[in-house]
C-alpha positions in Angstrom: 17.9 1.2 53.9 15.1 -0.9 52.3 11.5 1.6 51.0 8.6 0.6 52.4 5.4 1.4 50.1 2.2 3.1 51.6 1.6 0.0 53.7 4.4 -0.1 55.1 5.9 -2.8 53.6 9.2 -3.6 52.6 10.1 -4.8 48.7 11.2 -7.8 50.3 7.7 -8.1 52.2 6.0 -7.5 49.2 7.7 -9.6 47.1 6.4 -12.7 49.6 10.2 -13.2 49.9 12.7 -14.0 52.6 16.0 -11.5 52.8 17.3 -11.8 49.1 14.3 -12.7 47.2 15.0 -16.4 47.4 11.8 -17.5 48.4 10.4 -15.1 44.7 13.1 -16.4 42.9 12.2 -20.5 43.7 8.3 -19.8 42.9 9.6 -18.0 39.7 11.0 -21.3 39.0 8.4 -23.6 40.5 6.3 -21.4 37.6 8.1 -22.4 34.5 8.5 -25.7 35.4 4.7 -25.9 35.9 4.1 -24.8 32.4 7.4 -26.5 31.2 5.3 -30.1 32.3 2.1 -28.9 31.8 2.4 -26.7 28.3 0.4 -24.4 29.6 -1.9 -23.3 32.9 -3.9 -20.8 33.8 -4.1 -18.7 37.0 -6.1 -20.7 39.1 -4.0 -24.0 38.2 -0.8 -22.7 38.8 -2.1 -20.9 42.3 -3.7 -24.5 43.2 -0.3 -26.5 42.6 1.8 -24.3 44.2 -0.7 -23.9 47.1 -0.9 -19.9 47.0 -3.3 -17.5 47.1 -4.7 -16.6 43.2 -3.4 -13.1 43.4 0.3 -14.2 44.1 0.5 -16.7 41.1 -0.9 -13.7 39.5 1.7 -11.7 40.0 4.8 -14.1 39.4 2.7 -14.7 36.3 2.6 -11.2 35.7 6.5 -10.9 36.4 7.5 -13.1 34.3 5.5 -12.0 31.5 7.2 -8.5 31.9 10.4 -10.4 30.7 9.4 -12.4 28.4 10.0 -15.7 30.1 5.7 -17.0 29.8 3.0 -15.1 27.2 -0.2 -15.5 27.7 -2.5 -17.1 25.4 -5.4 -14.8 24.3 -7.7 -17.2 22.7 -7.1 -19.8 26.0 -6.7 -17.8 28.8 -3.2 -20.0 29.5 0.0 -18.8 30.3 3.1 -20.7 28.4 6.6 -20.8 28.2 7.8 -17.8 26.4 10.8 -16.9 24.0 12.9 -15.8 26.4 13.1 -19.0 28.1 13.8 -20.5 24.5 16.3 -18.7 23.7 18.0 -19.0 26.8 18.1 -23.3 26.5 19.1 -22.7 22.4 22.6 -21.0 23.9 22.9 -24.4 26.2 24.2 -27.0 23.8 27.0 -24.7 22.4 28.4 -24.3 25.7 28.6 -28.5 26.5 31.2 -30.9 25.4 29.8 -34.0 25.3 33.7 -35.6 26.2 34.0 -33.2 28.9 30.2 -34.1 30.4 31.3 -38.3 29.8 34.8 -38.3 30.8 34.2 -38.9 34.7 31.7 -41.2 34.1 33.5 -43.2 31.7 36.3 -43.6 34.3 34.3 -44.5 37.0 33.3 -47.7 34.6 36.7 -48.3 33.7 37.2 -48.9 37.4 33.9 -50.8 38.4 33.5 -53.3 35.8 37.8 -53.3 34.9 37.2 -53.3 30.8 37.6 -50.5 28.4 34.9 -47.9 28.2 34.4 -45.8 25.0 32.6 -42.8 24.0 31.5 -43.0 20.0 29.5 -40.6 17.8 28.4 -41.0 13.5 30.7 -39.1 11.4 29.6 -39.5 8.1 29.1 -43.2 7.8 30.8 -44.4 10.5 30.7 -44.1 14.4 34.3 -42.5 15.9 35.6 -43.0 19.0 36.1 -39.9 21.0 36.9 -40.4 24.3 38.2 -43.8 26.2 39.1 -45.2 29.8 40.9 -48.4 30.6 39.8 -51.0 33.0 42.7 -51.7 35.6 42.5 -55.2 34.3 42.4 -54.3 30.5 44.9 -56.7 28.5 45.1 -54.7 25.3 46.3 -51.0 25.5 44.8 -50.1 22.0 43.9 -46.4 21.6 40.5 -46.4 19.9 40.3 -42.7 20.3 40.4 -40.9 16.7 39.3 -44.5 14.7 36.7 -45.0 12.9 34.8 -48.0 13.0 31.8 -50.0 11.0 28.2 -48.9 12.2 26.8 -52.8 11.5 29.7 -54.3 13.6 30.4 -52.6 16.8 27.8 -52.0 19.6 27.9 -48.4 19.5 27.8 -48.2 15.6 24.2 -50.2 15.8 23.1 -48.2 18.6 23.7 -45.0 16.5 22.3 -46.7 13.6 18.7 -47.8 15.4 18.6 -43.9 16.2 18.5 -42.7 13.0 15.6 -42.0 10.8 14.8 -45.0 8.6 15.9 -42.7 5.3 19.3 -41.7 6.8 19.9 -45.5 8.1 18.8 -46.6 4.2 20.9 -43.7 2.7 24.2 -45.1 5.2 23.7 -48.3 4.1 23.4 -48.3 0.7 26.7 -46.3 0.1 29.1 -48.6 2.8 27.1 -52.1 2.5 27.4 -54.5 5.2 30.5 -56.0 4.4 32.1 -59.5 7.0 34.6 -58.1 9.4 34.2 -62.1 10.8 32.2 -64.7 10.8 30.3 -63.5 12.9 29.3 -60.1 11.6 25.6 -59.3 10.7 25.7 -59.3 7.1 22.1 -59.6 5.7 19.8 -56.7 5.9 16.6 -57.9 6.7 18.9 -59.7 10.6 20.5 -55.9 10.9 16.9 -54.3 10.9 15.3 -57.0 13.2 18.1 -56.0 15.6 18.0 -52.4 15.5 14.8 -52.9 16.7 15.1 -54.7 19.4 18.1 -52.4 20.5 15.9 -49.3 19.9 13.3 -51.3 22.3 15.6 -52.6 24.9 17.9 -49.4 25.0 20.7 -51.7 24.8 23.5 -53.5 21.6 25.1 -56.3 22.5 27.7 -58.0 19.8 29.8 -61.0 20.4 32.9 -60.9 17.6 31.1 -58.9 15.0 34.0 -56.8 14.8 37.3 -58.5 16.2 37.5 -62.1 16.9 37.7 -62.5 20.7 36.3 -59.0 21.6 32.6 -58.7 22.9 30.8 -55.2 23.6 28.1 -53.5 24.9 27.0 -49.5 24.4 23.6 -47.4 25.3 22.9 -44.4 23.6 23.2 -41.3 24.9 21.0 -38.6 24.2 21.0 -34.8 23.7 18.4 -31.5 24.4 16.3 -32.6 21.8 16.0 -36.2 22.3 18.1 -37.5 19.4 20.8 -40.1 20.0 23.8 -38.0 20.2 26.4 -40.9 21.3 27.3 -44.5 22.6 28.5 -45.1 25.7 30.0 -48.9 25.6 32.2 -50.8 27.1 34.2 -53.8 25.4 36.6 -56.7 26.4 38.0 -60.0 26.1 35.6 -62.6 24.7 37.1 -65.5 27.3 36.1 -63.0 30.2 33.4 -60.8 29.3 29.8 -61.9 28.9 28.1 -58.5 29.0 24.6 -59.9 29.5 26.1 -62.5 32.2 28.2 -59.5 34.3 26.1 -58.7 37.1 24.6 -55.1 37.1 26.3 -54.3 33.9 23.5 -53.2 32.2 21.4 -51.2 34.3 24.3 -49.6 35.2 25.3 -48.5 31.9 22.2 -47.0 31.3 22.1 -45.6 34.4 25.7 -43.8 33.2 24.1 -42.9 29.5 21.1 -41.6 31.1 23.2 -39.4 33.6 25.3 -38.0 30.7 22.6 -37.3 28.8 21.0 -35.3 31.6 24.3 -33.1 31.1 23.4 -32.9 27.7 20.1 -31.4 28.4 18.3 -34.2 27.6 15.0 -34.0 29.6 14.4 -37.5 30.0 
C-alpha cells in the first residue's frame, strides 16, 4: 500500500504525478531541455514556460540537483545542466555505429532514386567507403565497400574535405597533391578551395567524371554529437542517366537522409 504523509497525501500525489510518476518524470525532462536550449534559467523562468506554480519548478529543480543532473549557479542565481547529464551523453557515441544507424536509410535510397548509395568516412588521407546499397537499376555491381578513394575527386571526399579545419585540409593536401584522375578532375588549388566553399555553403558536392569517366555523384555530410562532419552520404551512377542536380527531389531528399542519420548520431541539429 502506498504512505500518505501528514496531509494525507500519497507520494504519487505529492509528487504532482499520475500512477507511475510519469507525469514527474516528463517535467523532469521538459526541465533539462529548458536549460539544454536555454543554458541556463532560473526559477521563475522555468515555472513560467512550463506553466507551473514557482514552488513545483522548485522542487524538480531541487530533484534534480540532488542527482547531479542541473547545479545551480551561485553568482547568477541560474540553474544549468549538470555533470551528470554530461556524462551520461559522453557514454552515447561509443554505443553507435554509424553503418548500423545509415544502413536502412541507405537502402531506402537505393530503392527510390535506383543508383548506388554509399556511406564514406577520412582515413588518413583518403575517404573509405564503409557501407553501400544498389539501386535495382544499378548497371555496375562494383563493391566500393573497403576502397579507398581521392578526397579532391569524389563527392564525398570534398564534402569531408570542406569539413575539415583549414590546417588539417592544408596538412592532407600537401602530402597527396591533387593529382588528374580525368580530365575532368579539379586539379588547381585555388578551383578546389572555391568549391569547398560553396559545398560547405550549400551542404551539398556535386562532381561530374572527376573520378571515373562516365560516373557522376552526389554526397551530403553527415554529422556527429558534436557537430563535426563525421561521414558522406552519396549516391553515384551512370553519367548518360544521372544528372544529380536535374533528378527531381534528389537533393532535398538526401539531406533529408544525412540529416536523419545524423540525428542517430546525436547530432543536435
Amino acid at each position: 500500500m502506498e504512505r500518505s504523509d501528514s496531509s494525507g497525501r500519497s507520494a504519487t500525489e505529492q509528487a504532482g504525478a499520475s500512477p507511475g510518476g510519469v507525469q514527474s518524470v516528463d517535467r523532469a525532462i521538459t526541465v533539462l531541455e529548458i536549460l539544454a536550449r536555454t543554458g541556463g534559467a532560473g526559477v521563475i523562468d522555468v515555472a513560467r514556460e512550463m506553466g507551473v506554480h514557482k514552488s513545483t519548478a522548485s522542487r524538480l529543480l531541487a530533484a534534480l540537483d540532488s542527482r547531479g543532473m542541473v547545479h545551480q549557479n551561485r553568482e547568477r542565481g541560474k540553474y544549468q545542466l549538470g555533470f551528470t547529464v554530461l556524462r551520461l551523453a559522453n557514454s552515447i557515441p561509443r554505443r553507435l555505429s554509424l553503418v548500423k544507424e545509415a544502413g536502412p536509410i541507405l537502402e531506402e535510397l537505393a530503392e527510390r532514386f535506383e543508383e548506388t548509395v554509399n556511406l564514406a568516412v577520412l582515413r588518413s588521407r583518403y575517404a573509405v567507403n564503409v557501407d553501400q546499397a544498389m539501386g535495382p537499376s544499378s548497371l555496375a555491381t562494383t563493391n566500393w565497400v573497403g576502397r579507398l578513394t581521392p578526397l579532391h575527386a569524389t563527392s564525398s571526399g570534398k564534402v569531408l574535405l570542406a569539413g575539415l579545419t583549414a590546417d588539417r585540409r592544408e596538412e592532407i593536401i600537401r602530402e597527396t597533391g591533387l593529382p588528374a584522375r580525368t580530365a575532368r578532375t579539379t586539379t588547381s588549388r585555388s578551383e578546389l578551395e572555391k568549391a569547398l566553399l560553396e559545398i560547405a555553403a550549400d551542404g551539398y558536392s556535386i562532381v561530374h567524371e572527376e573520378f571515373e569517366i562516365g560516373l557522376n555523384g552526389i554526397a551530403v555530410p553527415v554529422y556527429d554529437h558534436t557537430g563535426a562532419v563525421t561521414g558522406a552520404l552519396s549516391i553515384s551512377g551512370p553519367s548518360f542517366r544521372f544528372t544529380p542536380e536535374k533528378t527531381p527531389g534528389l537533393i532535398e531528399n538526401l539531406k533529408q537522409a544525412a540529416q536523419h542519420i545524423s540525428t542517430r548520431m546525436g547530432y543536435p541539429g
